[in-house]
N, C-alpha and C positions, 0 to 999 in steps of 0.2 A: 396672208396665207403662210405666209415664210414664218413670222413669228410664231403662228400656231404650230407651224411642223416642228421648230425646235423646241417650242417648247415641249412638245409631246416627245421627241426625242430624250430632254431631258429628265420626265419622266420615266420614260423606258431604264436609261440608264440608271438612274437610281434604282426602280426596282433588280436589278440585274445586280446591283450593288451590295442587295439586301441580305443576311443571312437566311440561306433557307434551310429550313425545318428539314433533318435528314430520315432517311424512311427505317423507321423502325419493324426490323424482322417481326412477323408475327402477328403484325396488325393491318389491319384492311385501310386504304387509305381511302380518306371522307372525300366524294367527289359531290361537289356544287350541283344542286337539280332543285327541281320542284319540291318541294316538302312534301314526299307520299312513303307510306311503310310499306307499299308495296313496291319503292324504283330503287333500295338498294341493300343489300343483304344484312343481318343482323352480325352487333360488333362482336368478335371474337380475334381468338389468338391459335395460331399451329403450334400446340404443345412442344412437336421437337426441334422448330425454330427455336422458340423462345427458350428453350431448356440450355440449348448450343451458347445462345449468345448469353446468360448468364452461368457458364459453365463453373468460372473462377467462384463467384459467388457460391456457388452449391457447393464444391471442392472446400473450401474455407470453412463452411458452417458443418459439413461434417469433421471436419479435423479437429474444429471444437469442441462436437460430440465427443469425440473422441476422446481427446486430451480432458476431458469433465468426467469421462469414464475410466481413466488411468487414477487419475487421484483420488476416488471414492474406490474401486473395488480391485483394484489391480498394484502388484509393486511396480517399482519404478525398471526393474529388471525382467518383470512381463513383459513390458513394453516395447519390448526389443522386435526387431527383425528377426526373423525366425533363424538365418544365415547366420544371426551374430548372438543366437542365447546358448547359454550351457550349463549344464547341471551346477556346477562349482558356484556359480555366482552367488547363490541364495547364500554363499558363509565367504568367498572369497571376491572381496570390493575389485580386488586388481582384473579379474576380467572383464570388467564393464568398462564400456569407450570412456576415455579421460572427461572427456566434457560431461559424464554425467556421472563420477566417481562421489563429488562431494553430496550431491542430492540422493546418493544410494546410501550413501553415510548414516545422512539423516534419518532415515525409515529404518536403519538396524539398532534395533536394543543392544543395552549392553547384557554380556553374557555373565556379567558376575550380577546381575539382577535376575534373569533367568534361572541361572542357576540356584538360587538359597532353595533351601530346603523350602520353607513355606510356604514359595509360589510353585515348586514342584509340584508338591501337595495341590494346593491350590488349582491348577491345572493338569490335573488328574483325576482330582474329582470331577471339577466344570467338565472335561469331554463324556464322565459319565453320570452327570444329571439326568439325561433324561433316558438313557437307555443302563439295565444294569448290566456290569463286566467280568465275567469269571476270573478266577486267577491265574489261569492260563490264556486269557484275552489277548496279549501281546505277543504271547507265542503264535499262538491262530493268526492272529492278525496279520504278520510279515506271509505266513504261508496259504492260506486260505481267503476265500471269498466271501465276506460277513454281510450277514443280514439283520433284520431289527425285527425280533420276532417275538408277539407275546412280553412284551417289555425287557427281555434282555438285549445282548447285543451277540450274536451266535455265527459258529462257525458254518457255512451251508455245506461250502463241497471244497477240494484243492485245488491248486491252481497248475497244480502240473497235471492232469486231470489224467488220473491215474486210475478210470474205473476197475476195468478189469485188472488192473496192483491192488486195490481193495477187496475185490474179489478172492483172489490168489489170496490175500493174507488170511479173508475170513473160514476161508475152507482148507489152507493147508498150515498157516504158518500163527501170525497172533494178527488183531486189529482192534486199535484202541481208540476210546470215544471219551470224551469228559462231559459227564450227563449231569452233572452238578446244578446245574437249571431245574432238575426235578427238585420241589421245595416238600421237605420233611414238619410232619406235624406230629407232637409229639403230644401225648392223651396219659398225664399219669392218674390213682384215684384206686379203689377199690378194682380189685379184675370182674367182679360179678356187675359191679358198677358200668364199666367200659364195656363191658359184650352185650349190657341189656342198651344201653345208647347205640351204639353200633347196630344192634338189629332192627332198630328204626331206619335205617340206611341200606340194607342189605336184604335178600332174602334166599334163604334153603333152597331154592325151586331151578336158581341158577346156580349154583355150584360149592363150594366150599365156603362158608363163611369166618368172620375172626374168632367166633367161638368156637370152631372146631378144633377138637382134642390132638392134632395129627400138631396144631401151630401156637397154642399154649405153653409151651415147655421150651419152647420159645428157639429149637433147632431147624425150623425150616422158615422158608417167607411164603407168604401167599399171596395170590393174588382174585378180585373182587370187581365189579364194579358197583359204585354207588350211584344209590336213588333219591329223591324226594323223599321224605320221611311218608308211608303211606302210599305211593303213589305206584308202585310195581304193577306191571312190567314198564308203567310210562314214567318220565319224568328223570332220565336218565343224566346224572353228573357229569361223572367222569372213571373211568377204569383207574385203580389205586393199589398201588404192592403195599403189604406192612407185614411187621416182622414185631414179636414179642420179647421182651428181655425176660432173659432165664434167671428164674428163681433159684433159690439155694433148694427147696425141696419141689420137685414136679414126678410125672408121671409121665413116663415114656411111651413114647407111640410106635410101636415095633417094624412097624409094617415099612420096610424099606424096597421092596418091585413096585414096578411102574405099573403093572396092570393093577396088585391090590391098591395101591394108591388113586387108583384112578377111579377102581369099585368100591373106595370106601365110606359112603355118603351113606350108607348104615353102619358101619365100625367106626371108622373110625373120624368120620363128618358131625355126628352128636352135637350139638351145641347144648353147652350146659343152660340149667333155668336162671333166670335172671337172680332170684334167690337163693342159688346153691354155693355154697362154700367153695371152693378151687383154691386150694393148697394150703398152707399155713400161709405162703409170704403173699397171698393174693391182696390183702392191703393195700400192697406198697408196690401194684405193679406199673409196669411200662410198655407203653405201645408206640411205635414208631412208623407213620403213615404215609408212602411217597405218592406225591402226586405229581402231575406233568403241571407247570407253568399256564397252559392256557384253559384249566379247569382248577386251578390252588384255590382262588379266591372263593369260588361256587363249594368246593368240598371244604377247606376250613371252617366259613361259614355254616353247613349242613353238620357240622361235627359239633360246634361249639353249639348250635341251637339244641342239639341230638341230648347234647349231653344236659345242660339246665334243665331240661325235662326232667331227667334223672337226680338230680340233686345239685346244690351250690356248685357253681362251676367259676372260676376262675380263666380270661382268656387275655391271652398276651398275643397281642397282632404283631409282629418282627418286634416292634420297640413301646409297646405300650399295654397298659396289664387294664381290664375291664371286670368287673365282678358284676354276675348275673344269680339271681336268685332262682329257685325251682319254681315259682309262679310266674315270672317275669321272662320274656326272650332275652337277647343276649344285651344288656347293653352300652350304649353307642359313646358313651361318658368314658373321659379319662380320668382314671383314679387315680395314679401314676405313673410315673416315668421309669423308663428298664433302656439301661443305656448298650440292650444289648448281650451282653458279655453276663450280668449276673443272672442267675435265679432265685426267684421268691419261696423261701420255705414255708410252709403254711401260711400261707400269704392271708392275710386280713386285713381290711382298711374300715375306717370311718367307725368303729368298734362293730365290726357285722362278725358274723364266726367262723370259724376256719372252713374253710371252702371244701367239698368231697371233692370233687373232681377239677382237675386242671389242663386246657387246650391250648399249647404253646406254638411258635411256628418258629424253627429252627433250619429254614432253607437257607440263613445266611453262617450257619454254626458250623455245615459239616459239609465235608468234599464227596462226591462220588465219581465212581470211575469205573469202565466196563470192557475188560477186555473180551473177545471173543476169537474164539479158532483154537484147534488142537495143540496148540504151541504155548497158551496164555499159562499154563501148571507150570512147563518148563521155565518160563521168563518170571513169573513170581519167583519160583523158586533160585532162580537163579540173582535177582533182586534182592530177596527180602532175606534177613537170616537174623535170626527170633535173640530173646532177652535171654543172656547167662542166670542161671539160676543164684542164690542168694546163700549164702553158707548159711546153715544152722543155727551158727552164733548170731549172725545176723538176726535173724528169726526171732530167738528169744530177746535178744534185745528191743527189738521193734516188737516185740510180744509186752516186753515189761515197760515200754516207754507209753504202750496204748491205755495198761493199766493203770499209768500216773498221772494221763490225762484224764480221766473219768468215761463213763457211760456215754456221754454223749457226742465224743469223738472217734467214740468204736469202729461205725458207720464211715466215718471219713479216710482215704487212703493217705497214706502218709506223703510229704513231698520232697522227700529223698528221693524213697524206692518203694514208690506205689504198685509197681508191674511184678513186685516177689509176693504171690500168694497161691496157693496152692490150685487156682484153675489157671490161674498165666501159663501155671508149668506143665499143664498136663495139654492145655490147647499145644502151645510149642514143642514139646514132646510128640501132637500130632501133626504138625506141618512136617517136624524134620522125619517123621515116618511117610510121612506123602509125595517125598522127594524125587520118588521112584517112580511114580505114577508117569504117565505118558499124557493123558489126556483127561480134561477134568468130567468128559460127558460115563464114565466108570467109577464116577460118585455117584451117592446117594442124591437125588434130584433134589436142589434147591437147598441143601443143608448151608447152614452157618456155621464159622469158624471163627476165631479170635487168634487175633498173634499179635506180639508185640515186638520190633523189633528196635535195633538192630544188632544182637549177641547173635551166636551158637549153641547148639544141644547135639548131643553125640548119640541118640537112643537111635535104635532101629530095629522092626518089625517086618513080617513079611505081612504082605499086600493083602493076601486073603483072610487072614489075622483080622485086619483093619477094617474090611467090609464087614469080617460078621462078628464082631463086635467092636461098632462105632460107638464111640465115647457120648456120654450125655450130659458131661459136662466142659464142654469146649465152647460153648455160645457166649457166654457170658463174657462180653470184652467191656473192660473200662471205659471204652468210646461214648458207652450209654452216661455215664455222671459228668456233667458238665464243670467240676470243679476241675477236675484230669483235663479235661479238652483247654481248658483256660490254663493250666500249669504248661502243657503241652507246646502254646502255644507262648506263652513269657518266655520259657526259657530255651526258647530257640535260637541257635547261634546264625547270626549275617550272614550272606553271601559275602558281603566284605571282607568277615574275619576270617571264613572261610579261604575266600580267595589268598589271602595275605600268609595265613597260617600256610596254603600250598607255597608261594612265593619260597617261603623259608624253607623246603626241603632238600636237601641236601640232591635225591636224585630225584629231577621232575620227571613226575609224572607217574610219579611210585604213589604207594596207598598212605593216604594220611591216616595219623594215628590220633587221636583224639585222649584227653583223660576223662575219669569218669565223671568229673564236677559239668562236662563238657560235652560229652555224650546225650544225644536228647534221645530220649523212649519214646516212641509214639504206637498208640493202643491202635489197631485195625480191625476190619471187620468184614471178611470175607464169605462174599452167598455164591453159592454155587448156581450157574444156569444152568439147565438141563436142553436135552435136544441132538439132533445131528449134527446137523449145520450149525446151527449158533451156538453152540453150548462154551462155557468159560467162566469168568468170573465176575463179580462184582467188587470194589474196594470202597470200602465205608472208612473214613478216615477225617481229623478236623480241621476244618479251616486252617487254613497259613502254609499247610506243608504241601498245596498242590502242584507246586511247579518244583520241590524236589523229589516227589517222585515221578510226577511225568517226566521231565528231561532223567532220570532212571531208563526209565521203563521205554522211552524214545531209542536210547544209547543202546539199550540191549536189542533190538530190531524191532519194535512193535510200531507197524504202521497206523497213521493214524487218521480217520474221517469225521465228515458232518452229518448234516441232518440229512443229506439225500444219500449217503451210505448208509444212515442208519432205516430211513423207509425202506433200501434194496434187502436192506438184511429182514426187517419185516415182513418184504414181499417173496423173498425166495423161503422162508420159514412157512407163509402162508398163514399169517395171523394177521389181526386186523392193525393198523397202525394211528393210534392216537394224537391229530383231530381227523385227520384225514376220511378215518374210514369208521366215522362215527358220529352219520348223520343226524341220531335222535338226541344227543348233545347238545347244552350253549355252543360249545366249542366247533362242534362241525359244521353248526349251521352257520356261525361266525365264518369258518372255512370256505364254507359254500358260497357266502357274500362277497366273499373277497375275494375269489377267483373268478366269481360274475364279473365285477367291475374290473377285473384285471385283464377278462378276456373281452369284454367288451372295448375299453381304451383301446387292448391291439388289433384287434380288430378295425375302429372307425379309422386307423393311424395307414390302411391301406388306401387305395381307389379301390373302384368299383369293380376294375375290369383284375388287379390283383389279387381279389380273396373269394371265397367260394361265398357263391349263393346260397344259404341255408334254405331257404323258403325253396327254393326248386329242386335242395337234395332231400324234400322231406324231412328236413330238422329246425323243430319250430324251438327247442329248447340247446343251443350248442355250447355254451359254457358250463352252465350249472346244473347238474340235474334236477326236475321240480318232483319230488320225493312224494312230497303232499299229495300233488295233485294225482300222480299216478297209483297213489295207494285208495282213495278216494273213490279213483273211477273204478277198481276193481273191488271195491268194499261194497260199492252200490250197485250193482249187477246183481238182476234177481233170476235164479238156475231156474232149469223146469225139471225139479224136485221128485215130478212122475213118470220119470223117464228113467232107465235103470241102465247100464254098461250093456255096452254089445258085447260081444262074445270076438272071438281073434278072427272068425269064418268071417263075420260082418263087416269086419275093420279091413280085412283084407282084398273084401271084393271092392269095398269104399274107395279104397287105395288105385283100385284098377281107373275108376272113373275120374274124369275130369270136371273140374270145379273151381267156380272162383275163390278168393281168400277170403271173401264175405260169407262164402256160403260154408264157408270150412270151417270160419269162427263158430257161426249159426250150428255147425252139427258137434264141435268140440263141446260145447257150450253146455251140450245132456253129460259129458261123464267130468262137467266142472262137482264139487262137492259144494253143498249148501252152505251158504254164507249167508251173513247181518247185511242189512241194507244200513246206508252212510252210517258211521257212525262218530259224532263229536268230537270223540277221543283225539289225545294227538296221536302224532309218527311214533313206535317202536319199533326196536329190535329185537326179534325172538331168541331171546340165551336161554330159556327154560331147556333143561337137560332134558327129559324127559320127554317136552314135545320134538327134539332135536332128535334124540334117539328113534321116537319111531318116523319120524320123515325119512331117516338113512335106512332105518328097517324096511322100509316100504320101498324105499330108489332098490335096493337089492333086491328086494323081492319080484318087482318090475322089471328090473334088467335078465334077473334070468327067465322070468318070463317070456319076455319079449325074445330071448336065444333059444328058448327050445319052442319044439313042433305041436305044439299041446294046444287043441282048438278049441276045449271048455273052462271055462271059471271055475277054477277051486275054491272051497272054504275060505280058505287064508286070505286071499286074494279080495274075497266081502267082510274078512272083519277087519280089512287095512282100508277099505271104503267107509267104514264103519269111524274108525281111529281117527282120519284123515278130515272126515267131518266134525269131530268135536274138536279138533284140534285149532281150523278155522274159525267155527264158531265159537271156541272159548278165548279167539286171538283178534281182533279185529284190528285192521290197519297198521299190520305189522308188514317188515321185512325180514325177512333170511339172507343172512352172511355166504356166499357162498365161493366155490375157488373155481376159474376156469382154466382150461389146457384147448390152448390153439391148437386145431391140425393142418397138418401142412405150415402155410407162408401166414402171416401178416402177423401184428404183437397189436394185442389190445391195449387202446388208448384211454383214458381217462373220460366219461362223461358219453362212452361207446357205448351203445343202443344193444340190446339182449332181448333178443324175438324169439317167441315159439315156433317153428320150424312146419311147416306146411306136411299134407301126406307125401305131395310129390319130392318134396327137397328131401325127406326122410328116404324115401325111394331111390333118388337120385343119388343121395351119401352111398348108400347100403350095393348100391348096383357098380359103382366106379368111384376107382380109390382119386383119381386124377380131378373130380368136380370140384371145383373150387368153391361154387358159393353163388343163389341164386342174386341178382341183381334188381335194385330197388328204381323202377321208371322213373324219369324228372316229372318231379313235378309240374304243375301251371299254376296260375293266380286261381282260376276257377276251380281246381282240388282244394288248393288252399283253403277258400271260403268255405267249402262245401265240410270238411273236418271238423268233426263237431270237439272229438274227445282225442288225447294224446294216445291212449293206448290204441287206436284203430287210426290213426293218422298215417302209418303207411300200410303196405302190401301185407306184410308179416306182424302178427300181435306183438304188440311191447309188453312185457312182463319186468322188465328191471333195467338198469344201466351199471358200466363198469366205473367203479370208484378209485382202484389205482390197478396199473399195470405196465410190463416190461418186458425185453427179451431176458429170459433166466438162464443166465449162464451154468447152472449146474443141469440144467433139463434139455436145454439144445432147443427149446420151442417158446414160443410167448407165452406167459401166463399175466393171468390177472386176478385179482377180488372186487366183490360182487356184490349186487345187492338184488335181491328179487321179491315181488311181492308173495305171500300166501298161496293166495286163491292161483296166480299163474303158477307159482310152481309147483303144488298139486294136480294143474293141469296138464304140465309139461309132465311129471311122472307118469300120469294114465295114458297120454301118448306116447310114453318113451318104448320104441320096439330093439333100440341098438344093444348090440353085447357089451361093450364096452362104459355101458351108464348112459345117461341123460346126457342127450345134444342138442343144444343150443344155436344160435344164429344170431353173431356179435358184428357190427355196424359204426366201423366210425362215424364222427362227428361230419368231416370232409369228405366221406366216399360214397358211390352208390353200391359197392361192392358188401356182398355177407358174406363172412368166414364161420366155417363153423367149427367149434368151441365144444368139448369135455365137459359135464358141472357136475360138480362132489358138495356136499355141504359139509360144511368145516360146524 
């Protein structure tokens, strides 16, 4: 027994000896049983055990990350502690901790590589490959907040955000924009040739066209928009200004008031017939076509097909020349190569014949610039100071020198002293007469001028002189021949030599003096805007010289904005703004996509409990308006036709009683005017003058109606019933532009809901000034389902939604532009009882609240 116990003993010991297996956090430790899956728990680990005791582990393998992530996308001076980075480092080594001096080394280029010219270049183009850069991009750039828009690279807004500074300049002092991004097409060719191409694009019914006699003679710009070839009122471009070059022999169009220019669409709107002669030099004319950037492509194209219709056309896309034949579209083959800078004279290739007409695109040829505010006369004039005239002698010399060249350098201006001929001297003759002026909105609306500067002229007139007899030959600037704009732009002297030539003067900062070898002329081209508010100028002017006269035109006080000062100035003028407010467009509809998906992303980028429930404010559509659909649903509504207007006694006791807003539609619904059931057609916008005119004829008529105590239907009042019906019925699945005035509080928002206004809320306005605005119940899931159609989806009828709008600092109230269907706003007229016009009931996107809204049709 003894032996057994020790030995067992010795056993024991040994196992006690043994290393044991230590317990590892996180794991279930295996305990000895029966083999059953049901006597002990399934293996597993406690995540934040196990995380603890491999903490080092984890720590290391992200530092790896880490340090894997410095050397692909970060410098070595990123890298730093935030305690220890500082601006200096990125050019000065010595602020980096010594231990990592010489690996900072290594990551810095040298700066005499940087620097050569070449790779300058080089890396100035690369940043704008894909987006293109005005020539004032660097200026913007330091002071403003850029965006990438429509393939440029553009200024949006400043960054000292200085609205109401923009404001203040536009209404008392100057405000300068650089619109250079609008791309120029230029159409030379017969002039009977150019206006019958053109009127495939255009038509009388909306307003002035290129053929009209008032912009021929080539002293005023107009403005159009273009169509489909065919397709009017549908099928709409883009809105396009052009301006004619002035002939040596034209016809003047006398008519300088703003009212006859307005009524001149029998005088002086005429478009000549496609086959009529227009002037001697109509051969050899010029048209110059500006379009906005996010419709160029869509109207050069429509010009160049316009025109091959018409006869051989030659089209030159920024750098490439195509010849299309009068049977043929345009095409798509390159013939050769245009590096830009030349022009083809009667351009022929492959032995075809000299082409009639030619569609050039010169957005990259020529600068534009726009000042606006009563101060923009003063600050030209105070800039710009015109070309010294040319002695006599001069004259005949350059008279006898043209002779010794022959006939066919006639035509060519000299490249001396191309700017001495006798319209240089008479435009600059009228600048230095205009000096006097105060403000440019007491010109003639939209005229043209030419100046070349920069001499002196000593002439002077008085002012009244000047308006009633303005010159008719001041248009014609050099700017238009492309040989000048390329001399213009060779022999321009550096900023360098400039700099350098200042270095050397004797007292800094006195006026440098230049010699004449050394002096550059540059031809100009000044269009006057008309208006209140906006009114000022335009600068036409070529390539190369934009950033010496903007840092001018800066130095002299001209503040300067982007693209959301230049929609404010759109929106306090109360014109529509281009893509924005020009839904039946590629361009707007492209607008309308990209703010869907813009407001959608910020949108999903909240919780649930952070952003408004649309579906229970009754808004099934909150970013984009759906244009389509609501034109659609009111196109296909069939009236009952056999029902005829109540009389004011009827409407009044109507008013008395109470009613739901279904039944209110149901009795609206007899003085709707007959309209087409759906029709295929796409979206437009109604510009027809003529149906615009009696829609305002008829809101006036209505409103004084509705203010006096008159309890029978007059005449007038059934042949505006009358009007109102063909009007719809010759329009199907249109909208109307129209302007809104808040009363009282709130600024209408962008994509804001425009209801026809119930009896009782009519009543309620009309009874107390203090009503604010009736309010839209929440929704539930079971409304939701139960809505069949947008326009009856809430309490109050949808007739249209707001496209842009603000608080207007010249008005002290929110205003906005509109868009409404047809059919509802002939509705909303026949109910309109206010003195002050048709009221409305505008609905943001996030409120359950209606304000009620002014509406005038623009």
């Amino acid at each position: 027994m003894a032996s057994g116990d020790s030995s067992r003993n010795v056993a024991d010991s040994k196992a006690c000896r043994k290393r044991k297996r230590p317990c590892i956090p996180g794991f279930t430790s295996s305990v000895k049983s029966t083999p059953s899956i049901f006597s002990q728990a399934p293996r597993g680990i406690n995540v934040a055990e196990f995380a603890e005791a491999r903490a080092l582990e984890i720590s290391n393998m992200v530092e790896a990350l880490k340090a894997a992530d410095r050397s692909s996308g970060k410098r070595l001076f990123q890298t730093l502690p935030r305690h220890m980075r500082r601006r200096s480092v990125s050019f000065n080594l010595k602020r980096m901790p010594v231990r990592l001096r010489y690996r900072a080394s290594l990551e810095k280029k040298s700066r005499r590589t940087r620097r050569k010219p070449r790779n300058l270049l080089e890396e100035y183009n690369r940043r704008q490959r894909k987006h293109v850069w005005l020539e004032t991009h660097i200026w913007h750039a330091k002071r403003m907040k850029m965006v990438d828009a429509w393939g440029y690279r553009l200024a949006d807004h400043p960054t000292d955000k200085g609205f109401r500074a923009c404001y203040r300049a536009m209404k008392n002092h100057c405000f300068l924009q650089d619109i250079s991004y609008y791309g120029c097409i230029e159409v030379c060719g017969a002039q009977g040739k150019i206006i019958q191409a053109m009127n495939h694009l255009t038509n009388q019914d909306a307003g002035l066209t290129v053929g009209a006699k008032c912009y021929l003679n080539g002293t005023r710009q107009g403005h159009v928009v273009l169509y489909q070839p065919g397709q009017y009122p549908h099928g709409a471009l883009a809105p396009v200004s052009f301006l004619w070059r002035q002939q040596k022999t034209t016809e003047t169009c006398t008519s300088t008031d703003t009212e006859r220019e307005q009524q001149n669409v029998d005088n002086c709107s005429a478009t000549t017939k496609p086959n009529q002669e227009i002037g001697k030099g109509g051969e050899n004319s010029q048209l110059w076509v500006w379009a906005h950037p996010a419709g160029f492509q869509l109207v050069f194209d429509a010009i160049a097909e316009a025109c091959s219709h018409v006869g051989k056309t030659s089209v030159t896309r920024d750098c490439k020349l195509i010849v299309a034949s009068k049977s043929d579209a345009v095409d798509k083959a390159d013939v050769s190569e245009c590096h830009g800078e030349g022009n083809l004279q009667n351009p022929t290739a492959g032995g075809i014949e000299q082409v009639e007409l030619s569609v050039a695109s010169r957005r990259f040829d020529l600068v534009r610039f726009r000042l606006t505010g009563p101060q923009s006369h003063a600050l030209l004039a105070s800039t710009f100071t015109v070309s010294a005239k040319v002695d006599p002698s001069d004259k005949v010399n350059e008279k006898s020198s043209k002779r010794r060249r022959g006939n066919k350098d006639k035509s060519k201006p000299s490249s001396s002293n191309w700017w001495c001929n006798d319209k240089v001297g008479a435009a600059n003759a009228l600048w230095e007469n205009l000096r006097q002026v105060s403000s440019p909105s007491v010109l003639p609306q939209k005229e043209i001028s030419h100046l070349d500067v920069p001499e002196m002229m000593t002439t002077q007139e008085s002012f009244e002189d000047i308006l009633t007899n303005w010159p008719t030959d001041v248009a014609g600037s050099l700017v238009w021949d492309e040989q000048v704009r390329r001399k213009v732009k060779e022999t321009k002297i550096t900023e360098h030599e400039l700099n350098r030539k200042r270095s050397e003067l004797l007292l800094p900062g006195s006026r440098l003096t230049l010699s004449e070898n050394e002096t550059s002329h540059i031809p100009l081209l000044l269009v006057q805007q008309p208006g209140c508010l906006g009114n000022g100028w335009d600068i036409i002017m070529p390539s190369g010289w934009a950033m010496s006269f903007w840092v001018a035109l800066v130095y002299r006080g001209a503040r300067t904005g982007g693209l959301q000062e230049a929609q404010t100035i759109a929106l306090e003028q109360g014109v529509p703004f281009f893509p924005n407010d020009f839904p039946d467009t590629p361009a707007g509809e492209e607008y309308l996509a990209k703010i869907k998906k813009d407001g959608a992303a910020e949108y999903k980028k909240r919780p649930p409990a952070k952003r408004p429930n649309y579906s229970k404010l009754g808004n099934e559509f909150p970013f984009s308006p759906p244009w389509k659909l609501l034109v659609e649903e009111w196109s296909s509504t069939e009236p009952e036709s056999s029902k005829k207007r109540k009389n004011m006694k009827q409407r009044t006791e109507a008013n008395t009683t109470s009613h739901s807003p279904s039944a209110n539609v149901v009795e609206n619904e007899s003085s709707q005017v007959a309209g087409p059931v759906v029709s295929s057609q796409a979206l437009c916008v109604l510009r027809s003058l003529s149906n615009l005119t009696i829609l305002r004829n008829c809101a006036t008529r209505y409103q004084q109606k509705g203010g006096g105590k008159q309890l029978k239907m007059n005449d007038k009042l059934k042949s505006d019933d009358a009007e109102l019906t063909s009007v719809v019925k010759s329009n199907p699945n249109t909208l109307v532009f129209v302007f809104l005035r808040m009363v009282g509080r709130s600024v209408p928002e962008p994509n804001s809901v425009v209801a026809i206004p119930s009896d009782e809320d009519s009543s309620a306005f009309e009874a107390s000034n203090t009503f604010a605005g009736p309010v839209e119940p929440r929704h539930t899931c079971s409304n939701a389902k139960s809505r069949k159609t947008l326009r009856n989806s809430c309490t109050r009828e949808i007739m249209g939604f707001v496209s842009s709008g603000h608080y207007s600092l010249s008005r002290g109230y929110g205003v906005g532009v509109a868009f409404c269907t047809l059919p509802g706003l002939v509705k909303l007229l026949s109910c309109s009882r206010s003195k002050a016009g048709p009221v409305v009931l505008v609905r943001s996107p996030g409120t359950q609240q209606y304000r009620f809204a002014f509406l005038s049709i623009l």
